[in-house]
N, CA, C and O atoms as a Tripos MOL2 file, in Angstrom:
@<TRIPOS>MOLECULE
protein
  304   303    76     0     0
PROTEIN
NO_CHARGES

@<TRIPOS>ATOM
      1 N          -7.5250    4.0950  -11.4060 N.3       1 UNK1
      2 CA         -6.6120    3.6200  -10.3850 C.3       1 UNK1
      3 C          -5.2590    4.2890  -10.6160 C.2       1 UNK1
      4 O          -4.6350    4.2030  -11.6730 O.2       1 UNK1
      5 N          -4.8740    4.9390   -9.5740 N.am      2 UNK2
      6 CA         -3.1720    5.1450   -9.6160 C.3       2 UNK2
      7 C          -1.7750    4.5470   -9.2710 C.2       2 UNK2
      8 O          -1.2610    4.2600   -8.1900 O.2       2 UNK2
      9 N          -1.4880    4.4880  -10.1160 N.am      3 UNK3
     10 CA          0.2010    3.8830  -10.3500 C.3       3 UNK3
     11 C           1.2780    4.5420   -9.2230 C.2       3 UNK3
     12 O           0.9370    5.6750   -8.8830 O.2       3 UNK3
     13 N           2.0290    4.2420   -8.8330 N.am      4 UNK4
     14 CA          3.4330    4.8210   -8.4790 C.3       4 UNK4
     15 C           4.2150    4.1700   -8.8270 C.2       4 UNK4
     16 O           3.9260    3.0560   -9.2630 O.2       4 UNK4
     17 N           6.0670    4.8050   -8.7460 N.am      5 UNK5
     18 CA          6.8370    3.7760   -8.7160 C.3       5 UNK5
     19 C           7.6970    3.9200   -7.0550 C.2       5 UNK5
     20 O           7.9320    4.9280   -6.3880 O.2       5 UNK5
     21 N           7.9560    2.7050   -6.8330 N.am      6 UNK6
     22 CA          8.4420    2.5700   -5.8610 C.3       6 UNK6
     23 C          10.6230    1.9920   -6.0030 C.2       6 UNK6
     24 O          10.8820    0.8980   -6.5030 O.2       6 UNK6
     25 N          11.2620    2.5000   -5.7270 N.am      7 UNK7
     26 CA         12.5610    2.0400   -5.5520 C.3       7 UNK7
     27 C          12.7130    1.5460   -4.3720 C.2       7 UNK7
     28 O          12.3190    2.1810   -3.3940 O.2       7 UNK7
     29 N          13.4180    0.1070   -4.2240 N.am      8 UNK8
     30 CA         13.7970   -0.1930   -3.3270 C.3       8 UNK8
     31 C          14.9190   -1.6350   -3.5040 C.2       8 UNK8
     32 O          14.8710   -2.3300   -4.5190 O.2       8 UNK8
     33 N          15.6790   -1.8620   -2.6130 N.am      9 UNK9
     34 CA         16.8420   -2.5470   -3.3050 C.3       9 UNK9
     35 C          16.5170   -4.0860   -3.1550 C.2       9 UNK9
     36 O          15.4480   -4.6880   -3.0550 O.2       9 UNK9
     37 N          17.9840   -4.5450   -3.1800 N.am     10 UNK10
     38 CA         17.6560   -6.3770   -3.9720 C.3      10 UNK10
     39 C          17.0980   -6.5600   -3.0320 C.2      10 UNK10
     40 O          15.8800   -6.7380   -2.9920 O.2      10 UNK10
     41 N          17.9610   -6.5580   -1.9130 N.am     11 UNK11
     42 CA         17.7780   -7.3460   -0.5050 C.3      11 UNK11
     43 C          15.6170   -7.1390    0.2270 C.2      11 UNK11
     44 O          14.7950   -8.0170    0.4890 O.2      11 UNK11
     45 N          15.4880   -5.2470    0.3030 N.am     12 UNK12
     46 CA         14.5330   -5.4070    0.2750 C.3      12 UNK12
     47 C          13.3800   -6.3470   -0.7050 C.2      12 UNK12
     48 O          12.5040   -7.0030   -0.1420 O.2      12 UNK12
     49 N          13.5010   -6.3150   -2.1030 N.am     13 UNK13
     50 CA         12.8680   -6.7900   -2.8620 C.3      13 UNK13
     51 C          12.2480   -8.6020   -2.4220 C.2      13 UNK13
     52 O          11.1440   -9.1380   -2.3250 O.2      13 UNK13
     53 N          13.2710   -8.9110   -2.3070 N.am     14 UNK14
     54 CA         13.7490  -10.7490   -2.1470 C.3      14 UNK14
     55 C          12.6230  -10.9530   -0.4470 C.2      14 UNK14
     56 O          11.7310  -11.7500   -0.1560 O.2      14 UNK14
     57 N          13.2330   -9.8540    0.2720 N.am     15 UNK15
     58 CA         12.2090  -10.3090    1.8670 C.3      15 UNK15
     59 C          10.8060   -9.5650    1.4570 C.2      15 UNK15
     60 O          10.1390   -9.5680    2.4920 O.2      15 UNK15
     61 N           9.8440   -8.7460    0.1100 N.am     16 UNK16
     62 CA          8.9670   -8.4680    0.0220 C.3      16 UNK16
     63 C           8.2970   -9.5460   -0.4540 C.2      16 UNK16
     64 O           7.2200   -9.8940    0.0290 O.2      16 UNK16
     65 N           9.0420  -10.3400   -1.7220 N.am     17 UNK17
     66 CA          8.1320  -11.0990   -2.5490 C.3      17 UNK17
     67 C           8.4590  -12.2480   -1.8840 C.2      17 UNK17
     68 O           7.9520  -13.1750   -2.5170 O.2      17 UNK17
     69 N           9.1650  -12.7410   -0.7410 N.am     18 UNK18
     70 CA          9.0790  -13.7980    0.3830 C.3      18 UNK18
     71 C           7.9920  -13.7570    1.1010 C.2      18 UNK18
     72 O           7.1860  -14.6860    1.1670 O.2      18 UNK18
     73 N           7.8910  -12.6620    1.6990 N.am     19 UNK19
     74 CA          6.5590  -12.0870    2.7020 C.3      19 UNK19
     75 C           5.0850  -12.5600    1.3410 C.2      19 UNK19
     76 O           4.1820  -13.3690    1.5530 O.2      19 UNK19
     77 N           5.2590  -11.8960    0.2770 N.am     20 UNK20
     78 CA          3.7300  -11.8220   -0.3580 C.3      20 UNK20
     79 C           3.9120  -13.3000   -0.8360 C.2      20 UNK20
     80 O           2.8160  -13.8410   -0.6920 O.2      20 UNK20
     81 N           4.6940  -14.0630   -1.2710 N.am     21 UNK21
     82 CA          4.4290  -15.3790   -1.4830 C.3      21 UNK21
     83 C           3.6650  -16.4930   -0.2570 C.2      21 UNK21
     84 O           2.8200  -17.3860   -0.3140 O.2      21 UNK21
     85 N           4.4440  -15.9010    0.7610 N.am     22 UNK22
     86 CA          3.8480  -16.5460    1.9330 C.3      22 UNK22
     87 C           2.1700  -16.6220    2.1420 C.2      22 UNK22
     88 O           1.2400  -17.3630    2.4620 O.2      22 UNK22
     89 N           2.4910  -15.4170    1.7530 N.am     23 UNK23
     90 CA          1.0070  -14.9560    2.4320 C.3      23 UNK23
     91 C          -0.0200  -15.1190    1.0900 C.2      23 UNK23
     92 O          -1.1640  -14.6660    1.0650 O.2      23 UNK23
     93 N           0.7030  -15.9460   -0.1460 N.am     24 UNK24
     94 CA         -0.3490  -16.0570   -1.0930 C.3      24 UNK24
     95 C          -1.1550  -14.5950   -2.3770 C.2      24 UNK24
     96 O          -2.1690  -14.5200   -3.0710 O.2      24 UNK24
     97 N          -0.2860  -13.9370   -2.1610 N.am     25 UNK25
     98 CA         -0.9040  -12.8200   -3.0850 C.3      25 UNK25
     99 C           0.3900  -12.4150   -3.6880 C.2      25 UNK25
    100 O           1.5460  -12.5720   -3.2950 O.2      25 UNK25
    101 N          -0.2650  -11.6740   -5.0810 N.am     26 UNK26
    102 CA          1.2940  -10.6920   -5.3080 C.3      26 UNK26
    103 C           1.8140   -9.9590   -4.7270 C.2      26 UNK26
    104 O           1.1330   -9.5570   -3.7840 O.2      26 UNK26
    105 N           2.9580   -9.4430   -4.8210 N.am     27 UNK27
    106 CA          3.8140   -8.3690   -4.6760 C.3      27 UNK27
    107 C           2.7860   -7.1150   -4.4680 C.2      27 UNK27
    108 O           2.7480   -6.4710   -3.4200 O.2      27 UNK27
    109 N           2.3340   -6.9710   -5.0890 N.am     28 UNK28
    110 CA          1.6020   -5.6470   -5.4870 C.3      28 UNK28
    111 C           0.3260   -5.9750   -4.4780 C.2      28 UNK28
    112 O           0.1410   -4.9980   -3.7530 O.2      28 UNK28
    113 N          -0.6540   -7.1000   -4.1950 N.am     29 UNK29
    114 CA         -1.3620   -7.4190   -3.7070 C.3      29 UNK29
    115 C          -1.1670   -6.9450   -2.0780 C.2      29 UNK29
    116 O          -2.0440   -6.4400   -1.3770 O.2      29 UNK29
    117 N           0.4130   -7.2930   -1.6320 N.am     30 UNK30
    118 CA          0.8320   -7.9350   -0.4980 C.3      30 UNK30
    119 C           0.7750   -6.6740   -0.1660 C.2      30 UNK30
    120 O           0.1790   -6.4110    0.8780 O.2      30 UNK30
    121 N           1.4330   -5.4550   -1.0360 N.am     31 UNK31
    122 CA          1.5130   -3.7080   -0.3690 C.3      31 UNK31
    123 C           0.7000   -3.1130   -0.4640 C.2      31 UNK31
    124 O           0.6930   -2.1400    0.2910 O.2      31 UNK31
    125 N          -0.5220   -3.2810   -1.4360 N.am     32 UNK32
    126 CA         -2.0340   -2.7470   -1.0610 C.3      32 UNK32
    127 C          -2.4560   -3.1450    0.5160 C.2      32 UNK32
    128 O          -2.8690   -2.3450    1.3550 O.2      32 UNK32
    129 N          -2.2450   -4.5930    0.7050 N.am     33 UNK33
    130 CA         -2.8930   -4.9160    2.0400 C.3      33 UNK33
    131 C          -1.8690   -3.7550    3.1680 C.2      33 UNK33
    132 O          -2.4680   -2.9520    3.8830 O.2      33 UNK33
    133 N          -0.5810   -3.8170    3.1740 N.am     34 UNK34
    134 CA          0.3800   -3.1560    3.9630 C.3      34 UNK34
    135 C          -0.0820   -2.0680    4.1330 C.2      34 UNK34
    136 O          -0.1910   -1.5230    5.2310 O.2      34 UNK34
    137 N          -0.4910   -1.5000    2.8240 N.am     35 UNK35
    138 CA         -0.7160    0.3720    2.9460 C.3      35 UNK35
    139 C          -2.0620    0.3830    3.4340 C.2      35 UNK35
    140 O          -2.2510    1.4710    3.9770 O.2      35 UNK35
    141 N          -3.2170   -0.4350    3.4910 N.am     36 UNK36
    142 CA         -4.0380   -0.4170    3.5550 C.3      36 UNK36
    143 C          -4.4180   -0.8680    5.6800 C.2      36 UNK36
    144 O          -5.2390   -0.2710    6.3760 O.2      36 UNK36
    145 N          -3.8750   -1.5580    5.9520 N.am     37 UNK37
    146 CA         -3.8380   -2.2370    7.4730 C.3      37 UNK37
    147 C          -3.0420   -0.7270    8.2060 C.2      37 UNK37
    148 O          -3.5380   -0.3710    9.2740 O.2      37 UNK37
    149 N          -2.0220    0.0060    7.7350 N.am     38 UNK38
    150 CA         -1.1970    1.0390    8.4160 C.3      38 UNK38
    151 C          -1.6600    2.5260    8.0450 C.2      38 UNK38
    152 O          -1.0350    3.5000    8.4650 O.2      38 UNK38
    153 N          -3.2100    2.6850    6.9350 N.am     39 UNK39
    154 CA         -3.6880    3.8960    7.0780 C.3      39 UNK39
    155 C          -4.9410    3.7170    7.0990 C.2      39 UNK39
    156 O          -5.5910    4.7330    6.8520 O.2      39 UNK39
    157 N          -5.8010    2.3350    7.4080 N.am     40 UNK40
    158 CA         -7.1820    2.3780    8.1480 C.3      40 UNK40
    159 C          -7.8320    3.7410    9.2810 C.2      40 UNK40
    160 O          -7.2490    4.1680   10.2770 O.2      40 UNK40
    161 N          -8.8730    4.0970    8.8640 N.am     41 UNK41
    162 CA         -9.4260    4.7360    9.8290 C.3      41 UNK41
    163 C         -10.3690    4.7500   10.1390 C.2      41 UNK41
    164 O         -10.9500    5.8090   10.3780 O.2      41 UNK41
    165 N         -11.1220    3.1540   10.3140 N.am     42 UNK42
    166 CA        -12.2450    3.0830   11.1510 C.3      42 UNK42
    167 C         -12.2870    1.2510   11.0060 C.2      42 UNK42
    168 O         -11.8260    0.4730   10.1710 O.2      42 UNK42
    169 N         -13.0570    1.0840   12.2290 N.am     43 UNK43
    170 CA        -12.8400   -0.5480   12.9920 C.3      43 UNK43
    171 C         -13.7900   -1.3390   11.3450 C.2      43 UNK43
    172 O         -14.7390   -1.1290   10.5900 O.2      43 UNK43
    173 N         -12.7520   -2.2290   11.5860 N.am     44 UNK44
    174 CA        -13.7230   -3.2760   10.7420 C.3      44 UNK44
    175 C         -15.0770   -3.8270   10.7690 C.2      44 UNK44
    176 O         -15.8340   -3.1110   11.4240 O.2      44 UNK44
    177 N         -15.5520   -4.7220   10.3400 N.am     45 UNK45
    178 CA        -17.2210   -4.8680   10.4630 C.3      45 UNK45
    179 C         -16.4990   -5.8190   11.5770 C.2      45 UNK45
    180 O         -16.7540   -5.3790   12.6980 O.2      45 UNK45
    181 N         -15.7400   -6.8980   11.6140 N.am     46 UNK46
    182 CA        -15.6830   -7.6930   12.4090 C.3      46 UNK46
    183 C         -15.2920   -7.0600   13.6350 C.2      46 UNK46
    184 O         -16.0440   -7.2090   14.5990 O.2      46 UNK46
    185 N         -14.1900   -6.3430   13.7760 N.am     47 UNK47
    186 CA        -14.0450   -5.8380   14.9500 C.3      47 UNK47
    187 C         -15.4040   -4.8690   16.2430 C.2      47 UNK47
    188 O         -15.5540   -4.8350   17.4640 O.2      47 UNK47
    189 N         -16.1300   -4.2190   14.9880 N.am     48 UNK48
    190 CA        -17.3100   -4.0120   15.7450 C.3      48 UNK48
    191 C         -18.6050   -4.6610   16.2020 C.2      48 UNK48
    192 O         -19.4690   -4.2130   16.9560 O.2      48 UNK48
    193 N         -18.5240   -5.9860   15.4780 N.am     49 UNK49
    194 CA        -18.9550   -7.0310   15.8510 C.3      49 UNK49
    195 C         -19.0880   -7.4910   17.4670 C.2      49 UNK49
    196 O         -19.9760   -7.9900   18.1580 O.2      49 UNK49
    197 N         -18.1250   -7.1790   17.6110 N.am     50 UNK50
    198 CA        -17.0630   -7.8710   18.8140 C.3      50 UNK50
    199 C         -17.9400   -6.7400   20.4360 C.2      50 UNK50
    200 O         -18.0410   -6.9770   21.6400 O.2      50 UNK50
    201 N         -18.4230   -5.4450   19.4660 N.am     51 UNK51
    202 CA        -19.1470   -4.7420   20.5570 C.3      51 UNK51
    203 C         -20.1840   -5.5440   21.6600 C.2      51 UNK51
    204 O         -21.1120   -6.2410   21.2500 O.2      51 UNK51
    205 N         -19.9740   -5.4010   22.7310 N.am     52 UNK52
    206 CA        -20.3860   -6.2370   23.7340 C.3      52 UNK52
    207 C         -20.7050   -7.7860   24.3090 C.2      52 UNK52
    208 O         -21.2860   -8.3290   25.2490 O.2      52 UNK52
    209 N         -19.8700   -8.1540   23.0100 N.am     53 UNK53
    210 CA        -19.3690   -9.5770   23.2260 C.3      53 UNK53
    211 C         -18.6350   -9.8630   24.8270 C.2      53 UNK53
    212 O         -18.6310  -11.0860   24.9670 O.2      53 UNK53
    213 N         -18.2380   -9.4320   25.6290 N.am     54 UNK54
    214 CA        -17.8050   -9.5460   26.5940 C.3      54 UNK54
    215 C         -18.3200   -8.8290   27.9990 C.2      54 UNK54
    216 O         -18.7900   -7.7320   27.6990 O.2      54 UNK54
    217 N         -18.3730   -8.9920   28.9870 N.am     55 UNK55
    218 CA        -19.1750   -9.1760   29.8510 C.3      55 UNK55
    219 C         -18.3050   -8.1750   30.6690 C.2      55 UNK55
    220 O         -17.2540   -8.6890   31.0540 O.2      55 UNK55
    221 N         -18.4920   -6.7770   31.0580 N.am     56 UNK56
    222 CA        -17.6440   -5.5470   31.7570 C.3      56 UNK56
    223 C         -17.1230   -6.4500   32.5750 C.2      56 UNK56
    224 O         -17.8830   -7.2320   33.1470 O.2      56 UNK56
    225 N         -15.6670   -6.5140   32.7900 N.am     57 UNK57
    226 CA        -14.8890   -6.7900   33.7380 C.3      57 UNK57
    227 C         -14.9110   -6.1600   35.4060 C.2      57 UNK57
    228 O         -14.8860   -4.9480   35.6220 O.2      57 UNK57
    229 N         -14.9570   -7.1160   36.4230 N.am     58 UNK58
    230 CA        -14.9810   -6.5160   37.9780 C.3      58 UNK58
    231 C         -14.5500   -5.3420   38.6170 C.2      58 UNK58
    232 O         -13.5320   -5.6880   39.2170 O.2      58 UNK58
    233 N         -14.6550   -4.7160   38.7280 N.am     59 UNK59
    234 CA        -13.8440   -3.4250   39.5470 C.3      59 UNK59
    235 C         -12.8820   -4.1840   40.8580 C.2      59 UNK59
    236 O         -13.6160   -4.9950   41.4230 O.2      59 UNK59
    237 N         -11.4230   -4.1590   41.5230 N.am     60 UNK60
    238 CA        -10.8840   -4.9160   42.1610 C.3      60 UNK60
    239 C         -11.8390   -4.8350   43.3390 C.2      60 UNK60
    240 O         -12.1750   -5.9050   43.8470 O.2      60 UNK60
    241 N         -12.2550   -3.8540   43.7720 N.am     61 UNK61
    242 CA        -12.6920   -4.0310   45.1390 C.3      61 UNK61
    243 C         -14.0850   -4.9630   45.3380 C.2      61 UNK61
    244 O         -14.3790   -5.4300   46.4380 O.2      61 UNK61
    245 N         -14.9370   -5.1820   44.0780 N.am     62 UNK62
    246 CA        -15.8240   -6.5100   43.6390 C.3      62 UNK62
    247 C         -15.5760   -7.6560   43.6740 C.2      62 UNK62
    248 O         -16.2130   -8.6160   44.1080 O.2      62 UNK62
    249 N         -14.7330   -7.5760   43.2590 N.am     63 UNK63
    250 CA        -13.6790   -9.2620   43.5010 C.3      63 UNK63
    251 C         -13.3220   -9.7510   44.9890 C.2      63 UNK63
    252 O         -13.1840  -10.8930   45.4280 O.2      63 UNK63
    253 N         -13.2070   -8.3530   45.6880 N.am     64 UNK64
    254 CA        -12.8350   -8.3520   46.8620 C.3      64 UNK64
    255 C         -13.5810   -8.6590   47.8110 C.2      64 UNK64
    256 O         -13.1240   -8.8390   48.9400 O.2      64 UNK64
    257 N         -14.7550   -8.7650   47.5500 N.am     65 UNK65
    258 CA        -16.1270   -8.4870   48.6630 C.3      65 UNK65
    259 C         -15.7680   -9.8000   49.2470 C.2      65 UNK65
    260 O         -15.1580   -9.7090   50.3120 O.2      65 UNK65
    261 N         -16.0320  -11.1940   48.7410 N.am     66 UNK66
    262 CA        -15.8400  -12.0220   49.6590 C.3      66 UNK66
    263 C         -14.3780  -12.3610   50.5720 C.2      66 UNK66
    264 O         -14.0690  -13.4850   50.9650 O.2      66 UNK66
    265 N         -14.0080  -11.7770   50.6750 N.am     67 UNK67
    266 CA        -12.3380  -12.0730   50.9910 C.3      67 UNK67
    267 C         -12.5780  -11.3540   52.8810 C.2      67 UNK67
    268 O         -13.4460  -10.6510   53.3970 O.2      67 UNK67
    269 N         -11.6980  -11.8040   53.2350 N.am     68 UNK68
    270 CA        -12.0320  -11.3820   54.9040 C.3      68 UNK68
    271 C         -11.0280   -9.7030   54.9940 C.2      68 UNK68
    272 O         -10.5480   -9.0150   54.0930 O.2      68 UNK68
    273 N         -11.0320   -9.6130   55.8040 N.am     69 UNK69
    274 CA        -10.0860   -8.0550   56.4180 C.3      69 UNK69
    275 C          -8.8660   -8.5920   56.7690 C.2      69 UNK69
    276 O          -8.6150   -9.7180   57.1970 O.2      69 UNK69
    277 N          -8.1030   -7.6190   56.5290 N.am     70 UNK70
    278 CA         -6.2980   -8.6120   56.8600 C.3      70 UNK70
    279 C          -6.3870   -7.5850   57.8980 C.2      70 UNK70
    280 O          -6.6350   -6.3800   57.9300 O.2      70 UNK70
    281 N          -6.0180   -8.7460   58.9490 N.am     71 UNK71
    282 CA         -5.4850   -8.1400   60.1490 C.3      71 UNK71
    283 C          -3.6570   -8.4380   60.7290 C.2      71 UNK71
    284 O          -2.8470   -9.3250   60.4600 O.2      71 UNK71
    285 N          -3.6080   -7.4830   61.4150 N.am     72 UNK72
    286 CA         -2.5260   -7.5390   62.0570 C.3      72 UNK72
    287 C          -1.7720   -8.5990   63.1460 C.2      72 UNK72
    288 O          -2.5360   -9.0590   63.9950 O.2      72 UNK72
    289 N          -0.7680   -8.9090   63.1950 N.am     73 UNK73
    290 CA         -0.1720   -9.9590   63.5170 C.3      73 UNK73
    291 C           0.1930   -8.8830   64.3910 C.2      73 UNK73
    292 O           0.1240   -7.6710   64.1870 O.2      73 UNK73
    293 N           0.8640   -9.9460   66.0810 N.am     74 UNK74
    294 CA          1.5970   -9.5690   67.2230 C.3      74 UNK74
    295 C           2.5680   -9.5150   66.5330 C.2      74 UNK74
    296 O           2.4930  -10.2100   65.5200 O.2      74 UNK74
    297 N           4.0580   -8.6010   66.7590 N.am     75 UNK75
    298 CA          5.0760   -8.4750   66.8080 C.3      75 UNK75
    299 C           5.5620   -9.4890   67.7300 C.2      75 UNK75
    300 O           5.1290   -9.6760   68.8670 O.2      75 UNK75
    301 N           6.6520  -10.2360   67.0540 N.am     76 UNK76
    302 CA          7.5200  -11.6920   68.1140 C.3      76 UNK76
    303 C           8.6730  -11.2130   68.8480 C.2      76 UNK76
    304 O           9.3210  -11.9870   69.5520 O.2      76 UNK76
@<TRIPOS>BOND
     1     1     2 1
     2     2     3 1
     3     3     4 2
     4     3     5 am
     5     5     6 1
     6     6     7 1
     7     7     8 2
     8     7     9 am
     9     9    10 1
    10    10    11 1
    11    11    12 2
    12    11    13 am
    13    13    14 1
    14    14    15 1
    15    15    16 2
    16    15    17 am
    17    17    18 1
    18    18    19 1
    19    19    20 2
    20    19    21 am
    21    21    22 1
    22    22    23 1
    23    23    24 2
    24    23    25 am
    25    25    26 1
    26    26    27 1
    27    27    28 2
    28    27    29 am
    29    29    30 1
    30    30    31 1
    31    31    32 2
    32    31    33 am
    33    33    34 1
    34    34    35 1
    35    35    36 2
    36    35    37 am
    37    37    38 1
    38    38    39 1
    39    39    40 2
    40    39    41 am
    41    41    42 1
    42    42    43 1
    43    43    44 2
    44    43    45 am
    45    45    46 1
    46    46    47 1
    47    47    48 2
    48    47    49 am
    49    49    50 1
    50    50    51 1
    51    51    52 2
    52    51    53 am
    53    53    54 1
    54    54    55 1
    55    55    56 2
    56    55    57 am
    57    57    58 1
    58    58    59 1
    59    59    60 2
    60    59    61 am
    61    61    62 1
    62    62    63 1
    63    63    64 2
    64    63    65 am
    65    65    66 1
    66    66    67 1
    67    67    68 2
    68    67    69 am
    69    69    70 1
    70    70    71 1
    71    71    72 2
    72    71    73 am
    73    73    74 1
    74    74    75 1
    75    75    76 2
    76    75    77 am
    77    77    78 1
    78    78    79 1
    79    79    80 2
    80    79    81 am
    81    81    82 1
    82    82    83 1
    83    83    84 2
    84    83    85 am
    85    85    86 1
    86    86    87 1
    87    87    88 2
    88    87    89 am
    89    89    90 1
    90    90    91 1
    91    91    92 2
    92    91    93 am
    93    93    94 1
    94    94    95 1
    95    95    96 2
    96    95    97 am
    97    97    98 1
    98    98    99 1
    99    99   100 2
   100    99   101 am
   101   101   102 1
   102   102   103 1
   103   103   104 2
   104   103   105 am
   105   105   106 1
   106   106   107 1
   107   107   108 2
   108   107   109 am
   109   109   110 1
   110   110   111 1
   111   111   112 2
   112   111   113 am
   113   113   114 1
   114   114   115 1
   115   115   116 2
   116   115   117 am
   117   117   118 1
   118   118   119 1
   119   119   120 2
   120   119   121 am
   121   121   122 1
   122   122   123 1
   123   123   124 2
   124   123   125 am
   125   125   126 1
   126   126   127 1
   127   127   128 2
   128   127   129 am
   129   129   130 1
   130   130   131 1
   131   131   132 2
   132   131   133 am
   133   133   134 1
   134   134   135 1
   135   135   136 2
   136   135   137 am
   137   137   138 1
   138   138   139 1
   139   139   140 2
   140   139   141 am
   141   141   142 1
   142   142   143 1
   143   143   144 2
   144   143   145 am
   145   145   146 1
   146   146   147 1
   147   147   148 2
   148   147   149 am
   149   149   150 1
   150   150   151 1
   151   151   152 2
   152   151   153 am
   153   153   154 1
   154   154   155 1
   155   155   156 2
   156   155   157 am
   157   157   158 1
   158   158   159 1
   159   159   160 2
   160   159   161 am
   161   161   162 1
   162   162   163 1
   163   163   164 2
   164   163   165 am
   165   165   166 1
   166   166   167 1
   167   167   168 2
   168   167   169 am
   169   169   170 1
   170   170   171 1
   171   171   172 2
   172   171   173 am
   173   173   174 1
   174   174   175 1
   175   175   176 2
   176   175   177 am
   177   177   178 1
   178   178   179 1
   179   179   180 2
   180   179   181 am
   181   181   182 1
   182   182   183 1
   183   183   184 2
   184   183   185 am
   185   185   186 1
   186   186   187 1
   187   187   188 2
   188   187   189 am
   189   189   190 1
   190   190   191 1
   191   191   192 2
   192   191   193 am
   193   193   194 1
   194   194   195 1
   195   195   196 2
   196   195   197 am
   197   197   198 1
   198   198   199 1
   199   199   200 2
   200   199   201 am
   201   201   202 1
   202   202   203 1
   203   203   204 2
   204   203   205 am
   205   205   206 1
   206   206   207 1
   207   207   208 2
   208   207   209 am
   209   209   210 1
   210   210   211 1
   211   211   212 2
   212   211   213 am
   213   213   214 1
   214   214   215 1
   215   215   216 2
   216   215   217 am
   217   217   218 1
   218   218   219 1
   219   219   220 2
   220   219   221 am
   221   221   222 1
   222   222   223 1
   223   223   224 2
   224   223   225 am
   225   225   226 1
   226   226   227 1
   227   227   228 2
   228   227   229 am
   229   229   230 1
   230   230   231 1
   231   231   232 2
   232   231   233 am
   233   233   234 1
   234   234   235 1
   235   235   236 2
   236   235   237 am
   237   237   238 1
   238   238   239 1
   239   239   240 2
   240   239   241 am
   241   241   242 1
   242   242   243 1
   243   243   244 2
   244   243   245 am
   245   245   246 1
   246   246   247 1
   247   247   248 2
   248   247   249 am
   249   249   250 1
   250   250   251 1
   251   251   252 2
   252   251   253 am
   253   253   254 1
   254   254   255 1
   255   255   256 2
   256   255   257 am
   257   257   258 1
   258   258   259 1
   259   259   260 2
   260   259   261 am
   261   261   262 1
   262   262   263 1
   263   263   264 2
   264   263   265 am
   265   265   266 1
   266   266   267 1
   267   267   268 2
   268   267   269 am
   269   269   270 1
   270   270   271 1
   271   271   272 2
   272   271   273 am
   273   273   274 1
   274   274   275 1
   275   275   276 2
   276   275   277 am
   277   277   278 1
   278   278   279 1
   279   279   280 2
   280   279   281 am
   281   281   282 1
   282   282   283 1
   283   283   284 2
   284   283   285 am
   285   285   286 1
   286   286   287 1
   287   287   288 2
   288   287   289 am
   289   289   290 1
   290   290   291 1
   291   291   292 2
   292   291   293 am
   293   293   294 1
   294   294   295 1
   295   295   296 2
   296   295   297 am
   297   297   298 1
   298   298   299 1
   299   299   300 2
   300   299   301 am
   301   301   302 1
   302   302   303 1
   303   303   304 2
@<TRIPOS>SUBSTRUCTURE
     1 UNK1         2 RESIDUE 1 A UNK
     2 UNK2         6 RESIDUE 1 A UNK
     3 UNK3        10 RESIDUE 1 A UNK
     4 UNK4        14 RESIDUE 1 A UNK
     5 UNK5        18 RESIDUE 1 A UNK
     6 UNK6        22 RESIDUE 1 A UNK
     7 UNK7        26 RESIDUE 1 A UNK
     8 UNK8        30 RESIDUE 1 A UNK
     9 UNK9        34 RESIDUE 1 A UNK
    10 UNK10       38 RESIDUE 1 A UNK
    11 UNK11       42 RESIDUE 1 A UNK
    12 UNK12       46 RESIDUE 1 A UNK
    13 UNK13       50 RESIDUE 1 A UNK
    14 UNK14       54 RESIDUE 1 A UNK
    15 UNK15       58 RESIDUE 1 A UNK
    16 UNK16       62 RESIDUE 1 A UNK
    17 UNK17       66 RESIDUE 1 A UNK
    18 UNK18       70 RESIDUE 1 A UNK
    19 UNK19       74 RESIDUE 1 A UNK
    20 UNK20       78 RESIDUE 1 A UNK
    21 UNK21       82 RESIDUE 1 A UNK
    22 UNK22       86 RESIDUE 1 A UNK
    23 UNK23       90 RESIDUE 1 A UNK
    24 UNK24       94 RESIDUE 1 A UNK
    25 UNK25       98 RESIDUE 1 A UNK
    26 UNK26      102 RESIDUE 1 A UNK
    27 UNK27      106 RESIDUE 1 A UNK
    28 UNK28      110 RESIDUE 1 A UNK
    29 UNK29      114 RESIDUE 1 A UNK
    30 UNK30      118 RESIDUE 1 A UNK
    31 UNK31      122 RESIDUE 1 A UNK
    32 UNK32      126 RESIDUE 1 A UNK
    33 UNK33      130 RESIDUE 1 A UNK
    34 UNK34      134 RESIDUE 1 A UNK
    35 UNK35      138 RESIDUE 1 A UNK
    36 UNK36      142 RESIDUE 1 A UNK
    37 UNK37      146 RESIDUE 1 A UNK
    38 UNK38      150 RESIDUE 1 A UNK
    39 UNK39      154 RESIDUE 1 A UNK
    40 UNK40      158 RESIDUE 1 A UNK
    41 UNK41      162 RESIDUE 1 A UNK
    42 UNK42      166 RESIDUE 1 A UNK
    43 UNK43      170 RESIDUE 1 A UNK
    44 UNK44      174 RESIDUE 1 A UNK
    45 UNK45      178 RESIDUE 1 A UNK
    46 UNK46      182 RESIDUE 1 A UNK
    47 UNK47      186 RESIDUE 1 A UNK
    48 UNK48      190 RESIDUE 1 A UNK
    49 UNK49      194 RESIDUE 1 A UNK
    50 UNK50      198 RESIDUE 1 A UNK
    51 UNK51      202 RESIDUE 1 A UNK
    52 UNK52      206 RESIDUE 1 A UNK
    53 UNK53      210 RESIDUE 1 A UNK
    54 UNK54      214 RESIDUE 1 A UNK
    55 UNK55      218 RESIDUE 1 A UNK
    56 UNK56      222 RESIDUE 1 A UNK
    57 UNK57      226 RESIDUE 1 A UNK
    58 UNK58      230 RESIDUE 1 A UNK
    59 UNK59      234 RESIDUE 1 A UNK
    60 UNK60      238 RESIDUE 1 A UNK
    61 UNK61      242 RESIDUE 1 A UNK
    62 UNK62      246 RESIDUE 1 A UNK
    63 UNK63      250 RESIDUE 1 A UNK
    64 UNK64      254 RESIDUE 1 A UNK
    65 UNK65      258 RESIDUE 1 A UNK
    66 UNK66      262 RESIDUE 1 A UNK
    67 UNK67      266 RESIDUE 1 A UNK
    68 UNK68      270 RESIDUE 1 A UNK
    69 UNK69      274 RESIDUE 1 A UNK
    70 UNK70      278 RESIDUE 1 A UNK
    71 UNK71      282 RESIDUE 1 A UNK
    72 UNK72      286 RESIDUE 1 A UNK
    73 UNK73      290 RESIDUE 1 A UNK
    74 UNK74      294 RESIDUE 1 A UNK
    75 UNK75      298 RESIDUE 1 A UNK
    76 UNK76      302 RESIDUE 1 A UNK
């Protein structure tokens, strides 16, 4: 496994280990997940899961079929 070091100041520091406390993991935990969610390159198992879970959406003019013809009004 490889190490780096990272610099970064108080203020950052204090809103990192706020964020990873929140969220229940370390510091170190919290920026594996960070680096890891912002250089993914391919869908999760769950997200592909999700493949055809949903039912192709209408084309507008499908939606449209029952609807009457708009017609034109007399000028008053």
């Amino acid at each position: 496994m490889k190490h780096f070091i990272l610099e970064i100041d108080d203020a950052t520091e204090a809103r990192m280990n706020t964020a990873a406390k929140t969220a229940g993991l370390s510091s170190q935990q919290w920026l594996k997940r960070i680096i890891d969610e912002q250089t993914i390159t391919s869908w999760s198992d769950s997200v592909k899961a999700l493949a055809g879970a949903w039912q192709d959406m209408f084309f507008a003019e499908d939606l449209r079929t029952g609807e009457g013809q708009d017609v034109e009004r007399e000028k008053i």
